[in-house]
C-alpha positions as CSV (number, residue, x, y, z in Angstrom):
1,X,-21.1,4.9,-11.9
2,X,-22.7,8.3,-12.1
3,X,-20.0,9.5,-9.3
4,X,-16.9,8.5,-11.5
5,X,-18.7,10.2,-14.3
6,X,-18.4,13.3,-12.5
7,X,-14.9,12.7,-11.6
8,X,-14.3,12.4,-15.3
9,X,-16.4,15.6,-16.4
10,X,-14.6,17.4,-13.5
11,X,-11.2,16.3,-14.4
12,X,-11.4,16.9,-18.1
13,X,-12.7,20.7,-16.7
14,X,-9.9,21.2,-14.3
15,X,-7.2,20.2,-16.9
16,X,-8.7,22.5,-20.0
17,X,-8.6,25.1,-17.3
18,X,-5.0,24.4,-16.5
19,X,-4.1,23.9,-20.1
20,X,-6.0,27.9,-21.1
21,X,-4.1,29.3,-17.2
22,X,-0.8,27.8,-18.6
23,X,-1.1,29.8,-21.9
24,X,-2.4,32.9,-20.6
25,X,0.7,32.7,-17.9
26,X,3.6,32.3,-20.4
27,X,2.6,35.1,-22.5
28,X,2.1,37.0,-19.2
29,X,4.9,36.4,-17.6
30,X,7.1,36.9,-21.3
31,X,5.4,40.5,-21.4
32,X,6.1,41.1,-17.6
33,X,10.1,40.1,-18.1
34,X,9.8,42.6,-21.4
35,X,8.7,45.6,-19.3
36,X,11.0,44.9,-16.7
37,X,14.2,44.8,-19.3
38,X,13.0,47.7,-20.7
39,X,13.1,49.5,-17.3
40,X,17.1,47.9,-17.1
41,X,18.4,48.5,-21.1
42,X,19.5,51.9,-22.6
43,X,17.5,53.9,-25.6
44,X,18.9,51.5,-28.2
45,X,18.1,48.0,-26.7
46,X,14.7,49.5,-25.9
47,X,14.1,48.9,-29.6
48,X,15.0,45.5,-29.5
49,X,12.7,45.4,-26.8
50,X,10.1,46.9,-28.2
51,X,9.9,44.4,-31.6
52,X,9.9,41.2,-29.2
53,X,6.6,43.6,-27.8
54,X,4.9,43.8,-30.9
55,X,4.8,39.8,-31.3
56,X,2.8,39.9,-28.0
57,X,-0.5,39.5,-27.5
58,X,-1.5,41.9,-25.8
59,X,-5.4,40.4,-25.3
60,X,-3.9,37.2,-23.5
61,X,-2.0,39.4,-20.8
62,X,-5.1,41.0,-20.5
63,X,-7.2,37.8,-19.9
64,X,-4.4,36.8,-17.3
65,X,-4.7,40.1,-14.9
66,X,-8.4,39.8,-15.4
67,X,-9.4,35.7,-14.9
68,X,-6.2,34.2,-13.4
69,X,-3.7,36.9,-11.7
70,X,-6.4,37.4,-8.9
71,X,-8.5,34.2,-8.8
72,X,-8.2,31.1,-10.6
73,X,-11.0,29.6,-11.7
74,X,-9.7,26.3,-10.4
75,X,-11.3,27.6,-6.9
76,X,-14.5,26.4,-7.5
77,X,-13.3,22.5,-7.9
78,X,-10.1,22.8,-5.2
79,X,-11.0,25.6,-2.8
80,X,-12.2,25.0,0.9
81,X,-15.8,23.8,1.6
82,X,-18.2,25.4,4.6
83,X,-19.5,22.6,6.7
84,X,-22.9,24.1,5.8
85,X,-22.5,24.1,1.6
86,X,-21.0,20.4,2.4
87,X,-23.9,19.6,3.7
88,X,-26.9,21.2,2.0
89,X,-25.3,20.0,-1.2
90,X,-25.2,16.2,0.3
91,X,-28.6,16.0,1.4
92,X,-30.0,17.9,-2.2
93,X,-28.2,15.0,-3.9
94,X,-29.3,12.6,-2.0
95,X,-33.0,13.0,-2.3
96,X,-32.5,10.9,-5.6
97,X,-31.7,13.5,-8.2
98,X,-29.7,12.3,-11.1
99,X,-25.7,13.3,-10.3
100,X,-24.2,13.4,-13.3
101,X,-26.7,16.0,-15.2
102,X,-26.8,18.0,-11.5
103,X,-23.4,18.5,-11.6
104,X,-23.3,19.3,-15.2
105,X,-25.7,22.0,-14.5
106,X,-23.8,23.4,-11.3
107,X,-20.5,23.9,-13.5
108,X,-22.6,25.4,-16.5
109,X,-23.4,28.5,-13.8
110,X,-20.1,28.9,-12.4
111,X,-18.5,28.9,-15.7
112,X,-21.5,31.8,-16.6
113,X,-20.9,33.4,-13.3
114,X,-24.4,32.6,-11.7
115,X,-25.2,31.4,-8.1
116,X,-24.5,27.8,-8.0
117,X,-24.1,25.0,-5.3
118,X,-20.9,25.4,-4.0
119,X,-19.7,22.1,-3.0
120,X,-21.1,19.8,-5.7
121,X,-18.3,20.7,-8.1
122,X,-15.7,20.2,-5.8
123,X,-13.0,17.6,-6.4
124,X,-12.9,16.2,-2.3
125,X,-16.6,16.5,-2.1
126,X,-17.3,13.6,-5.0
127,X,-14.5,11.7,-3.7
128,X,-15.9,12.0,-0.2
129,X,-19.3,10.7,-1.7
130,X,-18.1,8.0,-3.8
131,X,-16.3,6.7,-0.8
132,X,-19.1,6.8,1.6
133,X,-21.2,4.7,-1.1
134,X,-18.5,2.3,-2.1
135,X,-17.9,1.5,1.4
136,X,-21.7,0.9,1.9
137,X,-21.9,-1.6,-1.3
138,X,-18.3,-3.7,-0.2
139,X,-20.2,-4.0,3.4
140,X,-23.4,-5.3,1.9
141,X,-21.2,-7.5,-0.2
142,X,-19.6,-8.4,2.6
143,X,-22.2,-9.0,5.1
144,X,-23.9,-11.2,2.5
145,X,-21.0,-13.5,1.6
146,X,-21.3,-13.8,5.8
147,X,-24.2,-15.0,6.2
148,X,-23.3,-17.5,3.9
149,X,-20.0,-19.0,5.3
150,X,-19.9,-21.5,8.2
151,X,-17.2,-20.6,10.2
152,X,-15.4,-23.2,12.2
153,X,-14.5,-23.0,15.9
154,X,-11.6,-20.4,16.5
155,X,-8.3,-22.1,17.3
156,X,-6.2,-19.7,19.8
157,X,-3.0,-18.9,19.8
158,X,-0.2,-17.9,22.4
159,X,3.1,-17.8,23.2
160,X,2.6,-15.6,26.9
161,X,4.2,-12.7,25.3
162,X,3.4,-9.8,22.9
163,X,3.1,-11.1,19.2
164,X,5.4,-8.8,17.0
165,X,6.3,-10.5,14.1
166,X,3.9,-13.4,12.6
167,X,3.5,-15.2,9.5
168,X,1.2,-18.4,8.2
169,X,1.0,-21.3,5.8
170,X,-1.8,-23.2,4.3
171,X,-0.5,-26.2,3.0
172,X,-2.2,-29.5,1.3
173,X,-1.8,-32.8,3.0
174,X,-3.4,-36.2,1.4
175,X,-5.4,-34.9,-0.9
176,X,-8.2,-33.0,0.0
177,X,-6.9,-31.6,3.6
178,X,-5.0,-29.3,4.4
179,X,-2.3,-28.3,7.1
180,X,-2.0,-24.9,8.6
181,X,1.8,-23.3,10.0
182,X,1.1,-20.1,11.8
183,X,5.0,-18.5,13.3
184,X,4.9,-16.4,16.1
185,X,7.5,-14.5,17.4
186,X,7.8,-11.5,20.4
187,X,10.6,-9.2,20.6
188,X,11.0,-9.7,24.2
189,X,12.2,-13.2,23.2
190,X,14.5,-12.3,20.5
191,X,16.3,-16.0,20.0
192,X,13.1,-17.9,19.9
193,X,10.0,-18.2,18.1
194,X,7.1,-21.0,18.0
195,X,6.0,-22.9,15.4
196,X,2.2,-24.3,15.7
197,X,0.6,-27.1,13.7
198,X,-2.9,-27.7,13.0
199,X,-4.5,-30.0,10.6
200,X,-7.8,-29.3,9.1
201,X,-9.9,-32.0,8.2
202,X,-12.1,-31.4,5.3
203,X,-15.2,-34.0,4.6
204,X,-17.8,-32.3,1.4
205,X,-16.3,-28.9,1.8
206,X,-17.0,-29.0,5.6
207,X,-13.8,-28.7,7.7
208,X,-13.1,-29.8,11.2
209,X,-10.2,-28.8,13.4
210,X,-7.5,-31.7,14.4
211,X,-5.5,-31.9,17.4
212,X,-2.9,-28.3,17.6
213,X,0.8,-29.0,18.2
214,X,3.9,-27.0,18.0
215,X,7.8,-26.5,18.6
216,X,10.3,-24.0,20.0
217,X,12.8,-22.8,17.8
218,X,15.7,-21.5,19.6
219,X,18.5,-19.6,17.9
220,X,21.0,-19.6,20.6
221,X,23.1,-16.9,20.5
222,X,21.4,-15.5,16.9
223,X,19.0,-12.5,17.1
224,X,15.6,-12.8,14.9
225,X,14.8,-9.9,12.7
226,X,12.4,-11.7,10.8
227,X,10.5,-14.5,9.4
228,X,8.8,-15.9,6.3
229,X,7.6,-18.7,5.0
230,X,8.8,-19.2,1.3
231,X,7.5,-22.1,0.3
232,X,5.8,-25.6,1.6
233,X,8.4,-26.5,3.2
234,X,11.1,-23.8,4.4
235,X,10.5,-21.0,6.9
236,X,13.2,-18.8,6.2
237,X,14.5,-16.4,9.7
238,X,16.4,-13.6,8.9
239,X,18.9,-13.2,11.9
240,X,22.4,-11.7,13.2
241,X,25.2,-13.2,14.8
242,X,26.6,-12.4,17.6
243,X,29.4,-10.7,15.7
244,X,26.2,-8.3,13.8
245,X,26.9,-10.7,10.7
246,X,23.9,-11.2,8.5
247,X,22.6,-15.0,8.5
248,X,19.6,-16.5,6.6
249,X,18.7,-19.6,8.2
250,X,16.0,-22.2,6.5
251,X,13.9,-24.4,9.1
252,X,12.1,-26.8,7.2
253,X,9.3,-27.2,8.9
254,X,7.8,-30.1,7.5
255,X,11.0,-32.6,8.1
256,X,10.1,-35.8,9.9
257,X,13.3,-34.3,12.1
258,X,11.0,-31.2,13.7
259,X,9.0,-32.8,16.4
260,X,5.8,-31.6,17.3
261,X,4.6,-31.3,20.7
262,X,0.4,-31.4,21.8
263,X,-0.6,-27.8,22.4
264,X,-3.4,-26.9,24.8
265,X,-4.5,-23.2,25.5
266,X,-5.6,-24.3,28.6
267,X,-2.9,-26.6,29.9
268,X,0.6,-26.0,28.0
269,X,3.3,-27.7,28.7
270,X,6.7,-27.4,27.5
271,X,6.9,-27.0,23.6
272,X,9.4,-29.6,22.0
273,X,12.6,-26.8,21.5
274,X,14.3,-27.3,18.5
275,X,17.7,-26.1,17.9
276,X,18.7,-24.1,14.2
277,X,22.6,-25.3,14.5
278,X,22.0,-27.6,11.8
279,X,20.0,-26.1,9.6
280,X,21.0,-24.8,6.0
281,X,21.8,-21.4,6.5
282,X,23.8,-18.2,4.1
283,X,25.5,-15.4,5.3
284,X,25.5,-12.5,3.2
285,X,28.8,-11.8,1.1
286,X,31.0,-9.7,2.6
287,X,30.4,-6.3,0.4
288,X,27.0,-6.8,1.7
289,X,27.3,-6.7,5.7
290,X,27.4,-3.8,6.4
291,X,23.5,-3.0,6.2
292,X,21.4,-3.4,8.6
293,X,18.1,-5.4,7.2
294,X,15.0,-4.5,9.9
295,X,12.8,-6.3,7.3
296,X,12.3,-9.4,4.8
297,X,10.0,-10.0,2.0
298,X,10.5,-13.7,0.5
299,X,9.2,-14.6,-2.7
300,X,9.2,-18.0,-4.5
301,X,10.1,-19.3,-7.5
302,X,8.0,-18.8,-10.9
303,X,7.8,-19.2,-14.7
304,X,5.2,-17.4,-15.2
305,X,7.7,-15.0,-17.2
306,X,10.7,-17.2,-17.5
307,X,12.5,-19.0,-14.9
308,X,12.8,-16.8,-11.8
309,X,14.5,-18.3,-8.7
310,X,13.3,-18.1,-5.0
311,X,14.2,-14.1,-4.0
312,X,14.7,-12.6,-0.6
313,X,14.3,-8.7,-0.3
314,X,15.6,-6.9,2.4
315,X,14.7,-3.3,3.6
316,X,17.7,-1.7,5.4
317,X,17.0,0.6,8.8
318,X,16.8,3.8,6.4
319,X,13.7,2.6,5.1
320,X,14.9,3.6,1.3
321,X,16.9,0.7,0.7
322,X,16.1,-2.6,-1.0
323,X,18.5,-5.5,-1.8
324,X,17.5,-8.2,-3.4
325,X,19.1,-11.8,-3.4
326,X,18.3,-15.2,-5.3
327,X,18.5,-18.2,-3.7
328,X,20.2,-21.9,-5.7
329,X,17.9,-24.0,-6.8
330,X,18.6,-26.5,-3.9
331,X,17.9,-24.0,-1.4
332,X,20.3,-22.5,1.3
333,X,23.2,-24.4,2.2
C-alpha cells in the first residue's frame, strides 16, 4: 500500500504544479500577445494597450520566464531516468526503508533545490516498482492456490490443422456433472468446424473424464467467420454465402439430432459430419449487407436490469465499427 501512497502524493504534486504552470502561462502568454500588439497598433491604441498592461501582473510573468519558460518543474516526476539513478534508487529502497516517508523526503529537496535521489520521485519508476511487486504477490497467490488443486488428466484436442478460431462450454448434466463443448475451427478449412464432447463425472468434488466424442459440421458452400456459443444449447456460426450475404446460423448442439462420434487422439476415425441446411438460420436485413463482419461477440439474455434479449455484436473489417442485433425470444428462425 505504501507504493500507491506515493502514486497518490506524487499525483496530487504533479497536478498543483500543473494547476500554478497553467496560471503563471495565461498571464504570460496575455502579457506576451500585449507587447506584440503594441509593436503592431499606432500611438493611440497603444493606450488602450497600455491600460489592459496595468491589470497585469507583472510578478507572475516573472515567475513564468524564471520557473517554467526554461524548465518545468514537472521534470523531476516525467523526465528520463539514467540506468544507474534507476538502479541505486531500487536497491536504497529495497533494503527495507519505509517508501512513503522516503519519498516524501526526496520531493521536500527537490522542491528546496537540494541534491536528492533522482529516480525515486519519478512517475514510471513507482509504477515500474509496484508492478514488479504485484506480480510477485499474484504468483505467490497463485502458486499456492496450485499446490492446492488436483488437476485431472489433460484431454487433447485436434482437428490436423492449425486452430484459429475456438470457443467452449461448460454445461450441467444430471445434477451434479457436467458436460464440456470445446469448437474448433482452422482457416484452412473454412466450411467446416468440429464439435467435441466430453462428460465429466464428478463424485465428492472429485471429477473423472468420460469417453470424448465429436461431429463435423460442414457448411457446404457457406464460409465461417466465426463462432460462439450463446447459450446451453445454440452455437451460433457467423458465416457468408456464396453470394457475400451475411447469414447467422444456430447449431444446437445438444439436439438428440447431432450425433456424436467416439473420438480417439490416437486412432481417429471419421467424425459423424453433420450438415447446417436445416438449421434455424437469419440473414441480415438488407440495409445491413453491405459490411463486412470479421468478428462476433454473442451475449445472452438477462434481467439483471430489465428484460434484455439474446444480442450479437459484430465488428466490421475497419475495426471501428460495431452493430449490434437482438435475437426473438425463440431464437433464430
Amino acid at each position: 500500500m505504501d507504493i500507491f501512497s506515493c502514486l497518490t502524493l506524487i499525483g496530487h504534486k504533479i497536478l498543483l504544479l500543473v494547476m500554478d504552470e497553467l496560471e503563471h502561462f495565461t498571464v504570460f502568454s496575455s502579457w506576451l500577445r500585449s507587447q506584440i500588439d503594441r509593436l503592431a497598433t499606432s500611438s493611440s491604441e497603444s493606450e488602450e494597450l497600455s491600460e489592459k498592461e496595468a491589470t497585469t501582473d507583472i510578478g507572475k510573468v516573472l515567475t513564468y520566464i524564471e520557473q517554467y519558460l526554461a524548465s518545468s518543474p514537472l521534470h523531476v516526476y516525467l523526465d528520463e531516468i539514467s540506468k544507474e539513478d534507476f538502479t541505486a534508487d531500487w536497491e536504497h529502497i529495497d533494503s527495507g526503508v519505509n517508501l512513503l516517508d522516503t519519498v516524501s523526503a526526496q520531493v521536500k529537496k527537490h522542491e528546496k533545490g537540494q541534491e536528492a535521489m533522482k529516480a525515486l520521485p519519478h512517475v514510471e519508476f513507482l509504477v515500474d516498482y509496484a508492478t514488479h511487486w504485484s506480480s510477485k504477490a499474484f504468483e505467490h497467490i497463485a502458486e499456492t492456490k496450485r499446490r492446492s488443486v488436483r488437476f485431472g488428466k489433460p484431454i487433447s484436442l485436434s482437428i490436423d490443422q492449425p486452430i484459429d478460431i475456438y470457443d467452449c462450454r461448460i454445461v450441467e448434466a444430471d445434477g451434479e456433472d457436467a458436460i464440456v463443448f470445446v469448437a474448433l475451427a482452422s482457416e484452412n478449412s473454412k466450411s467446416k468446424l468440429t464439435i467435441f464432447r466430453t462428460q465429466l463425472d464428478i463424485i465428492n468434488g472429485i471429477s473423472r473424464n468420460m469417453p470424448t466424442s465429436r461431429c463435423l459440421v460442414d457448411l457446404g458452400s457457406r464460409t465461417l467467420i466465426d463462432f460462439a456459443f450463446i447459450d446451453n444449447t445454440s452455437l451460433i456460426l457467423l458465416c457468408k454465402e456464396s453470394d457475400a450475404t451475411t447469414v447467422l446460423v444456430s447449431v444446437p448442439f445438444r439436439q438428440h439430432t447431432i450425433q456424436y462420434s467416439p473420438y480417439d487422439p490416437a486412432n481417429t476415425p471419421e467424425a459423424s459430419n453433420i450438415p447446417t441446411d436445416g438449421f434455424p438460420s437469419f440473414i441480415l436485413p438488407e440495409e445491413q449487407q453491405a459490411m463486412n463482419p470479421v468478428r462476433m461477440e454473442v451475449l445472452d439474455s438477462s434481467d439483471t436490469h430489465g428484460d434484455i434479449p439474446k444480442r450479437i455484436c459484430l465488428l466490421e473489417s475497419n475495426l471501428g465499427t460495431l452493430r449490434t442485433f437482438t435475437l426473438p425470444e425463440e431464437g433464430l428462425v
